[in-house]
N, C-alpha and C positions, 0 to 999 in steps of 0.2 A: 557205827564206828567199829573200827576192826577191835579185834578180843586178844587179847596180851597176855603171854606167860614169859616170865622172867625163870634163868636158870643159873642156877651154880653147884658147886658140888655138895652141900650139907643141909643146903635151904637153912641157914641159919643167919646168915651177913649180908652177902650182896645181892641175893635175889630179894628176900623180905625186903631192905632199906626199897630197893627199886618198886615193887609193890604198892607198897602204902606211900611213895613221895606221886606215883605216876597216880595213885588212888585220888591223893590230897593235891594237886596243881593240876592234873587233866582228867576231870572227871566225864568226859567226854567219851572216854574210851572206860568198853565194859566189856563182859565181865576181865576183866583183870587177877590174875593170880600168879605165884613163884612156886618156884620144885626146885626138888635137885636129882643130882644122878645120881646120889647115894645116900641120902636122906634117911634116918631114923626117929619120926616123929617127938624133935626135940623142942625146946624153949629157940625164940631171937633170940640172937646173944644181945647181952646187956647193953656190949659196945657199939654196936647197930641201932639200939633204939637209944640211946642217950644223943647218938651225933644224929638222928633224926628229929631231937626234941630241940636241939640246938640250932636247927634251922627251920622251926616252927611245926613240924609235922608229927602230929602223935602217932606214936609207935602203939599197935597193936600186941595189949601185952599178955589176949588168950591165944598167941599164934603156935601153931605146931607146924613143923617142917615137915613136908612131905617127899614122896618119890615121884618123878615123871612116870609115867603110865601110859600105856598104848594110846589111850583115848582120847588125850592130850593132842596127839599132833592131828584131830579129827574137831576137837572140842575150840582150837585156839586158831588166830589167823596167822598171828607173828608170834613165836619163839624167840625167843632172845637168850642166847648164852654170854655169859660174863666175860669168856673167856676160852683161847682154842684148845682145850682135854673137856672143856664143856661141849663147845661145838663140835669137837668128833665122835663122844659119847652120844649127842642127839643125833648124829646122822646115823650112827651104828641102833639106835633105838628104834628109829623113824620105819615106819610100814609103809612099803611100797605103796604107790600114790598116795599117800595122803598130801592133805589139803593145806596145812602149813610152811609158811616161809621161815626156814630157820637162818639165823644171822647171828653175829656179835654185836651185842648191842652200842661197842664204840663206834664201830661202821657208821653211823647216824650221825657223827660226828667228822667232817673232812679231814680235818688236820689229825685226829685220831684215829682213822682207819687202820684196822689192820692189830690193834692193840689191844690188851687185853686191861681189866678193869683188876687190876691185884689183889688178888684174896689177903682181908684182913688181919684174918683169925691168929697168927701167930706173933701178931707186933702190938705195939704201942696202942692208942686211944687215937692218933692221929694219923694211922693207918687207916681207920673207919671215916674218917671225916674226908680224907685223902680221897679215896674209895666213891664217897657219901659227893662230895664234889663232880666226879669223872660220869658219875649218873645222872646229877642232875643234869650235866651239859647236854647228856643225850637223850632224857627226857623231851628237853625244851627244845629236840632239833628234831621230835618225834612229827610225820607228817599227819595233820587232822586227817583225811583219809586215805 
């Protein structure tokens, strides 16, 4: 099965949530991890793992957010960015030929192409759940290979 990296800017909300729901509903698909583009080995936010718990998926709560890294787009098959300043920053990252397909991960989603997955971080509790929704879709529209 292809190897998956989820991205967003802090690895704190949308990449982790996408992480551990694609961990817990398609375990099929390995290794599986999230980055960010500017990550400072932090905590999940809270509000990430509570709307994860809230639709049955435990939140991983020794995670530390990290940075994408050259070896990344050598290490993974699909990249997934949350959203397009994620998606430009992975092109501008990406080493010539490498091996990974980078994409938005609404793309996986028809009527959502093109969209981006709205970073949380600065709103309410139902901005994550919001968020936590728009992933799953495009988990479950993830093709087995």
């Amino acid at each position: 099965m292809p190897s998956v990296l989820f991205v967003c800017l802090g690895n704190i909300c949308r990449s982790p949530m996408a992480e551990m729901l694609l961990k817990a509903r398609r375990p099929e698909f390995s290794p599986v991890r999230s980055a960010g583009t500017s990550a400072v080995g932090g905590s999940m936010d809270a509000r990430s793992a509570a709307a994860l718990e809230r639709v049955e998926v435990k939140a991983d709560r020794k995670f530390r957010s990290r940075q994408v890294e050259a070896a990344d787009f050598e290490r993974y098959d699909l990249i997934f960015a949350m959203d397009h300043y994620n998606l430009s920053d992975l092109q501008a990252l990406r080493p010539e030929g490498a091996r990974a397909e980078l994409r938005l991960l609404l793309d996986l989603v028809p009527e959502l192409a093109g969209q981006d997955v709205p970073d949380p971080y600065y709103g309410p509790a139902a901005g994550f759940d919001h968020a936590l929704r728009l992933i799953e879709r495009a988990i479950a529209a993830l093709p087995a290979a």
